[in-house]
N, C-alpha and C positions, 0 to 999 in steps of 0.2 A: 383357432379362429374364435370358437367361443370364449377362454379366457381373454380374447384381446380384445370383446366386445362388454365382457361384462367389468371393464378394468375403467369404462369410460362411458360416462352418465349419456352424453353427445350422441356416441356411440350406440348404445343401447336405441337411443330415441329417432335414429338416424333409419336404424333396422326395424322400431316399431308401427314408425310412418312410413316405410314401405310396406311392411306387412299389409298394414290395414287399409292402404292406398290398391295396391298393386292386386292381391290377392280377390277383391271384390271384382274389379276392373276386368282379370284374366277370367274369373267364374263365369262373367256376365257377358266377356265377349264370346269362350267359346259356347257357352251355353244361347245364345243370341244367335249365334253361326249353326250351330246345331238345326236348332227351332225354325230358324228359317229354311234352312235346309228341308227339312221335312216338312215342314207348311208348303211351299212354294212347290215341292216336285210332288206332295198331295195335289196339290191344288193342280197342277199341269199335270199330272196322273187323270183326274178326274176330266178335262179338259178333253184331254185326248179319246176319252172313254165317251165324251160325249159327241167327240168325231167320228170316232167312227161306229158307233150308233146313230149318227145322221147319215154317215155313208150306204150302213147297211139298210137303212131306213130307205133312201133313194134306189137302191140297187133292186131291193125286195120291191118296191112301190113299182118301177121297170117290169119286174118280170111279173107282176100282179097284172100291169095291163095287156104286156105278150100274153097271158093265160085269158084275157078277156078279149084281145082280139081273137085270138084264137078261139073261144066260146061264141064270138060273135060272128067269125065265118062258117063256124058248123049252122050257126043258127041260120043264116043266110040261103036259103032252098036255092034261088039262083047262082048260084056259085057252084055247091056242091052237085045238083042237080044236073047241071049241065057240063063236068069238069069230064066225061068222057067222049064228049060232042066233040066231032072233030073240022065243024064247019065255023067259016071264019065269022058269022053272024054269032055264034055260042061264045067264040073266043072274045070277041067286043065287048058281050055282055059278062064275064068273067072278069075280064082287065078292069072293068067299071068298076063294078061292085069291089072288088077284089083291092083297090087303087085306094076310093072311098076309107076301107075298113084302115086301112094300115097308113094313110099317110101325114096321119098327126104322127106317128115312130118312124118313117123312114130316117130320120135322123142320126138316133140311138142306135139302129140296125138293118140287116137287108133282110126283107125278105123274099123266099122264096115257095112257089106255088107248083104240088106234083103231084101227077096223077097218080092211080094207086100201082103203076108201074116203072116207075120211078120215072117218067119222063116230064121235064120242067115247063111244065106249061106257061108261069110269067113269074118274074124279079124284078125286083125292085135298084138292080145292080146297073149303074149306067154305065154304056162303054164299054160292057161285057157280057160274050156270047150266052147261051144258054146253057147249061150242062146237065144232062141228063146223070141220076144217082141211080146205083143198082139197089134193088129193096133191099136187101140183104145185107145192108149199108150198117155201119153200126147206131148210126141216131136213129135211123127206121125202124131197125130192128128193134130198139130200145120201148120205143114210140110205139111199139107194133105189140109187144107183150104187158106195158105200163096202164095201169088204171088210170092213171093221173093226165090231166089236162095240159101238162107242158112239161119237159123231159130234158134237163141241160145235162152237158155232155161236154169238155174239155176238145177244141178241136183236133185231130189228130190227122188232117189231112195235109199234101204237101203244100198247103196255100198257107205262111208263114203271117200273112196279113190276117186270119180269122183266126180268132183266141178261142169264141165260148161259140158254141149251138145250142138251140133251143130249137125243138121241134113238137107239136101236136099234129093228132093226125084229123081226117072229117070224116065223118061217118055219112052213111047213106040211110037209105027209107029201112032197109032191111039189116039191119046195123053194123054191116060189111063195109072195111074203110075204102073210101074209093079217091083219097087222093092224102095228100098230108104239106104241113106249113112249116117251113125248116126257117129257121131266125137267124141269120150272123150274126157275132158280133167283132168288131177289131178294137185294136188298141185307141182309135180316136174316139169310138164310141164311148169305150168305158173314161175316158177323160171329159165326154162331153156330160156325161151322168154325174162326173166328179165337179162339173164345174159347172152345173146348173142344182146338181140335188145334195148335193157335199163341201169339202173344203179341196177345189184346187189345186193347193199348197200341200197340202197331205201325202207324206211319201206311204201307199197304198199298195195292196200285191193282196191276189185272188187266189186262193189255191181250190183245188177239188179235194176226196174223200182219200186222196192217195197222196197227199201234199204233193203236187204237181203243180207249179207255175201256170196260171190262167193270164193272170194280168199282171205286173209289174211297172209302178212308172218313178220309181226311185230305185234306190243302191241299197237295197235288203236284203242280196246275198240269200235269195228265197234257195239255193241248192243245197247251203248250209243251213238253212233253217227246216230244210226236209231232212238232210242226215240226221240233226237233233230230234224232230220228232218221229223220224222211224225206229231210231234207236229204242227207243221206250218210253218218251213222254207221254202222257195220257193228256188228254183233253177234256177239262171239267167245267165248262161255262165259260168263265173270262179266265187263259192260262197267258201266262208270262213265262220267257224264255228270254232271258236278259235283259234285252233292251226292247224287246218285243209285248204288245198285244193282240192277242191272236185271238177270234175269238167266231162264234160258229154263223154263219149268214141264213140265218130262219130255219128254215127246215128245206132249205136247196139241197143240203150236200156238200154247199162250200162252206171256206171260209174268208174272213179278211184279217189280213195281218197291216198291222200299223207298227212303224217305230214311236216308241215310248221313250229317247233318251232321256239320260237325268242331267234336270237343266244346270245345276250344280256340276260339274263336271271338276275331274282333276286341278286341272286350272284352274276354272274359277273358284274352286276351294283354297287351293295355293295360294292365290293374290290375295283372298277375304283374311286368309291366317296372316300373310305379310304384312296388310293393312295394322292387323291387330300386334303384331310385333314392333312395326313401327308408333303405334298408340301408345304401348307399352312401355318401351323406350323413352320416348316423348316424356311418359307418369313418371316411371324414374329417374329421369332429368330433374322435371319439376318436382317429384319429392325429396328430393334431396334438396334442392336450392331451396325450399320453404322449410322444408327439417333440419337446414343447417341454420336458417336466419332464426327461426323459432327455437332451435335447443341453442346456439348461443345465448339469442332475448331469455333464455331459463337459466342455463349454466353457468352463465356468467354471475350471477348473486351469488349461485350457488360458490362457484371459487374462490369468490371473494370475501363471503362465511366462510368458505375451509380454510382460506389465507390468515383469517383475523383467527381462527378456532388453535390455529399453529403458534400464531406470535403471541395467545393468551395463555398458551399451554406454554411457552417458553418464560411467561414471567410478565411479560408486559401487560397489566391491567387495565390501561387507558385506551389499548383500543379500543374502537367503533367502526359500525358498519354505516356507508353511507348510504341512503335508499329513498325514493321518491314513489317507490312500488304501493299500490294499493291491493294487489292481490297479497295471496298467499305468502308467499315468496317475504313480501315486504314487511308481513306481519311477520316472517319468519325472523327477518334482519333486527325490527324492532325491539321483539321477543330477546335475541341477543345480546343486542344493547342494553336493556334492562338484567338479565344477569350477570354482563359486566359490570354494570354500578353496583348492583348487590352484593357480587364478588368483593368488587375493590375496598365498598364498605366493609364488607364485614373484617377484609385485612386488617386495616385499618381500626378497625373497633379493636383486634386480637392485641393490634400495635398499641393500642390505647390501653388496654388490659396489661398488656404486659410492662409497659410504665407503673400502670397504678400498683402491679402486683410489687415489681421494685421499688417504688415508693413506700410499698408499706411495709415490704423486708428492713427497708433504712429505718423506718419510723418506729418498726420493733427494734429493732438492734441498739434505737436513739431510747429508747423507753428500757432498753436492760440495763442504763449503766455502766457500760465497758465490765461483761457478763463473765469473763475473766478475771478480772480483777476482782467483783463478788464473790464468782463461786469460790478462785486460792483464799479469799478474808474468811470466808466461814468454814473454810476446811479447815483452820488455824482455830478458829472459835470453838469446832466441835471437838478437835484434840486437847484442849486445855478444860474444856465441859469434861470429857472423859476422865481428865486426870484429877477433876476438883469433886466427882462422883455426881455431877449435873447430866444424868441420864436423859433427862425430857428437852434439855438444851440442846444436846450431842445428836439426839433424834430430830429436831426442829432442823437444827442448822445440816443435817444429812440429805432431809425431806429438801430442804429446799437447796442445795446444792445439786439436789438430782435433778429440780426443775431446770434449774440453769445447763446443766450437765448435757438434757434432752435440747434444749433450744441452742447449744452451740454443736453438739456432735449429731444432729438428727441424719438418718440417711438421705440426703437429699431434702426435695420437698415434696415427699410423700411418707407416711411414715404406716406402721401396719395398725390396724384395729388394735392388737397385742399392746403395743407402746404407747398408744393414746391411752387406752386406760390405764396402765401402769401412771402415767402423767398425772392423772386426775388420782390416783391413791396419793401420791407424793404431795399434790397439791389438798387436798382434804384431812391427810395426818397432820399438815400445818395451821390448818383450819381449825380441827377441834382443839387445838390449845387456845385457841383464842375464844371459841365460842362453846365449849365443853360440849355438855351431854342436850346441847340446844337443837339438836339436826340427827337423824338418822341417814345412813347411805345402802342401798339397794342395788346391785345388777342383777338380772337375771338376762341371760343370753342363751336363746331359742339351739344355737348348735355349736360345739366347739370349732367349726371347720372354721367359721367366719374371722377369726383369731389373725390371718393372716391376709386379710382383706387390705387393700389402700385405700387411703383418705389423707388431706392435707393436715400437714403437723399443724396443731395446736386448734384443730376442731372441736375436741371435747371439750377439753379446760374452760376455757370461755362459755360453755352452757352451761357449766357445770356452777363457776364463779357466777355466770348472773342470777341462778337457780336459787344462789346460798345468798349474796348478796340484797336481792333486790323482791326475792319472794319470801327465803325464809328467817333472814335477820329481820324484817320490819313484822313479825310474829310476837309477840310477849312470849309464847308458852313455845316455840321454834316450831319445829314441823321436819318432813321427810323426803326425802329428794328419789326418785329411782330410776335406774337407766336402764332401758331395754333394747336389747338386740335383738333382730325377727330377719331373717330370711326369705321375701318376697318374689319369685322367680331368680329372674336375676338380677334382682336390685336386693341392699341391702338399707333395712332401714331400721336407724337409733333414732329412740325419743328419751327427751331425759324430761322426765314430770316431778312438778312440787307441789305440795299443797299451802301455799303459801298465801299473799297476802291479794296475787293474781293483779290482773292491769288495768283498767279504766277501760273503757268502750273506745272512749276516742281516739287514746296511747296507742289500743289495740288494732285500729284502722290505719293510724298513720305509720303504724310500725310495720302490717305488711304490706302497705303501700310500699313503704322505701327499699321492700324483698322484691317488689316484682320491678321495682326502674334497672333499667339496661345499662345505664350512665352512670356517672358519676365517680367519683374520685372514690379509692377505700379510705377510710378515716382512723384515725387515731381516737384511739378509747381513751376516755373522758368520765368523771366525776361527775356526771350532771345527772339532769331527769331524764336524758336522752341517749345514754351508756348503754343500755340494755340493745333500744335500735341496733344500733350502732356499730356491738359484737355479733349481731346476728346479722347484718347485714355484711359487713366485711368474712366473717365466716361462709354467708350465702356467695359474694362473688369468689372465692376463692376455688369453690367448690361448681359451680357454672365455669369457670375456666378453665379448671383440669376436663372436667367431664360433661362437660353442656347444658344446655340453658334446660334440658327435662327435668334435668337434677337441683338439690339445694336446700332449701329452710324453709318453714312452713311452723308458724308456731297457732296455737289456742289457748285461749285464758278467759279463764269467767272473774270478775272480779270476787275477793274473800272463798275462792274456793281453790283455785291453782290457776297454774299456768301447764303447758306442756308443749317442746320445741319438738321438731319432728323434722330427722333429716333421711334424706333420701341421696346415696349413691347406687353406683353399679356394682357389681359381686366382681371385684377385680381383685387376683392375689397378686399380693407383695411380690417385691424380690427377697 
């Protein structure tokens, strides 16, 4: 998979625009689903916390005023005073008072009025008899040992219709209880507390100190919620038991438990992830349909540079790229095109070199005189000099048989540093017959190894000849020519210096003018005032074509003091 992706530019950009599509998309949706997730069931956490602290608020506030009614019938002297009168003028003024105290709560609950022998003097219960409690009762009894002003109590009697009791007792002048106030309460009441002091809707369940079911008006599985906290939950202010808030009702004794689910539920997590799969989907749809229109709009220049990069590798120079692109890209196709033209030039120029250099092989070959037929006439000259005792004849006509010798048998057209000078001996023994003791000759050469270095036949000679010709023949008194070899990393560079009669200023400008032009035909050496150029310049392109345009001729001359050429190749050994 990965080499089949890194094989195709397309490809690559295909995978990198989903990366960077996809990968942010998927961070941000589950991170988004997360966030919400725990925002929202915060926030409904909180919510619910503040239900039922309004519940318990309501429920507290209920039995705050059962504990004030109840303070208010002790306080009531008619009431208590007369609650063991058993004549029906005491009972009237009982029922009043008594009717009075409690009938803003008949509502909420019933109550009930007993003397301190448990017999029911008046309730508030319509449609239902009286029922006389034995003291010994467990709310009385409760009521009967408690400091406390009101006494709730889980009802436990077989009347299925009363949840909670709440009972205080009245005290008398001598502070012997002399009668007591028992409270119902049923399940319609605590719904009527739910839905004037609370939330209604609230699935709500009451438990006592024993988790014992008081009230219940939803599906809270309160039997299962007491096997968990008998088991060993502790109770710490606001405790949670799954989906539960449970939590303590003031200082009654009870408590209220509320469902807390998590509004996020399985499903609706399920559907939010599916949402986000099909989004997902959806991005890699459209990344791909825009990363394929987009990396074609790319790739395509690109193929079509690799297309022309093949056909130029194959030979064809004249391709081009064709491009309307202002980006990158287009600058790239341009860029191409211009070193196809420089390419093709410079072929082209090589092609043009290598004409001039075979024109100038003809134009020497046309300049030796059928070089043959020279060298056999003076090999016949130097054998009849030998026989007639013409020693300096037999050496002329040997010296320069060997020049010719060199220019038809050279190896190729390179010849080694060794043989060039060897040339330039032969050519200077011929010399000083003509010009005697008018010139001195000099080498010095910095290392033996260079001996076998290449350079183009017939390099030296021609410095050598302008050096003698043109600096130290127009001398009266002659002068001295010397050549040096020197070893420059890996360049090898000879100067051949004269102290001669040196060049004019002007000669000297126009002469290296015509070393550094790029053009031009090599020329045939000539007699004139412009012979010197001329061998230096066709020497200099000779030497720029084998070895490059770094390399070549480079000469300085002061006028009446010398001259001195100075050539530069590469440390290249012969064959």
């Amino acid at each position: 998979m990965k080499k089949w992706i890194k094989k195709s530019f397309h490809r690559q950009l295909l995978v990198c625009f989903g990366v960077v599509a996809l990968l942010p998309l998927l961070l941000f949706g589950v991170s988004l689903i997360q966030t919400m997730e725990t925002k929202i069931n915060s926030d409904y956490e909180k919510k619910v916390t503040e239900q039922a602290e309004q519940i318990d608020a309501g429920i507290l506030e209920l039995f705050q005023e059962f504990e004030t009614v109840v303070e208010n019938i002790n306080a009531n002297t008619r009431i208590v005073d007369q609650i063991g009168e058993d004549d029906t003028w005491s009972k009237s003024k009982i029922y009043l008072q008594f009717y009075r105290e409690v009938t803003d709560y008949r509502e909420y609950a019933q109550f009930d009025l007993y003397d301190k022998n448990g017999k029911c003097i008046y309730t508030t219960a319509q449609g239902s008899a009286k029922r006389d409690l034995p003291v010994y009762w467990g709310i009385l009894k409760a009521v009967e040992d408690s400091k406390e002003t009101l006494v709730l109590r889980r009802a436990d009697t077989n009347d299925s219709k009363i949840l909670l009791y709440a009972a205080g007792k009245l005290m008398g002048k001598d502070g012997i209880p002399e009668g007591y106030i028992v409270i119902s309460m049923r399940a319609e009441n605590f719904e009527k507390v739910l839905h004037d002091k609370g939330n209604a809707k609230a699935e709500v369940a009451i438990m006592d100190p024993f988790w014992r079911t008081i009230y219940d008006n939803g599906n809270l599985q309160t039997d299962q919620i007491r096997q968990e906290l008998m088991s060993g939950h502790k109770l710490l202010g606001v405790y949670r038991a799954g989906e539960l808030l449970i939590q303590p009702l003031g200082e009654s004794g009870l408590y209220t438990v509320m469902a807390c689910p998590s509004v996020f539920s399985r499903e609706v997590l399920s559907s939010m992830y599916r949402v986000l799969t099909v989004m997902l989907t959806i991005s890699v749809l459209l990344c791909v349909i825009v990363a394929s229109r987009v990396g074609r709009n790319m790739t395509k220049p690109i193929e079509r540079m690799n297309t022309a990069m093949r056909t130029l590798q194959e030979g064809d120079l004249s391709v081009r790229i064709a491009s309307d692109r202002e980006d990158e890209l287009g600058q790239m196709s341009r860029n191409f095109n211009i070193m196809a033209n420089e390419l093709e030039q410079s072929v082209q120029d090589k092609v043009e070199k290598q004409k001039e250099l075979n024109a100038s092989h003809i134009a020497m070959m046309q300049a030796q005189l059928n070089p043959h037929f020279l060298y056999n006439t003076l090999e016949i000259i130097r054998s009849r000099a030998m026989r007639r005792g013409s020693e300096d004849v037999a050496e002329m006509a040997e010296a320069l048989g060997m020049l010719f010798r060199y220019c038809i048998n050279s190896p190729g057209e390179l010849a080694t540093l060794a043989q060039e000078l060897d040339n330039v001996h032969h050519y200077l023994l011929i010399q000083r017959y003509r010009y005697g003791d008018r010139f001195t000759y000099e080498e010095h050469i910095e290392n033996e190894d260079v001996m076998d270095s290449s350079l183009p036949v017939m390099t030296l000679q021609p410095l050598v000849e302008n050096a003698l010709s043109h600096g130290i023949n127009r001398r009266v008194d002659g002068g001295k020519i010397t050549m040096r070899v020197e070893s420059i990393g890996s360049r090898l560079q000879i100067s051949v210096e004269d102290n001669g009669v040196g060049i004019a200023e002007d000669e000297l400008r126009r002469v290296r003018k015509s070393l550094r032009e790029r053009s031009g035909p090599i020329e045939r050496r000539a007699d004139s005032s412009r012979s010197t150029g001329i061998a230096l310049r066709n020497v200099n392109r000779r030497i720029q074509f084998y070895f490059g345009m770094q390399y070549g001729v480079d000469v300085a001359s002061t006028q009446d003091i010398g001259t001195t050429v100075i050539v530069t190749l590469p440390q290249m050994r012969g064959n």
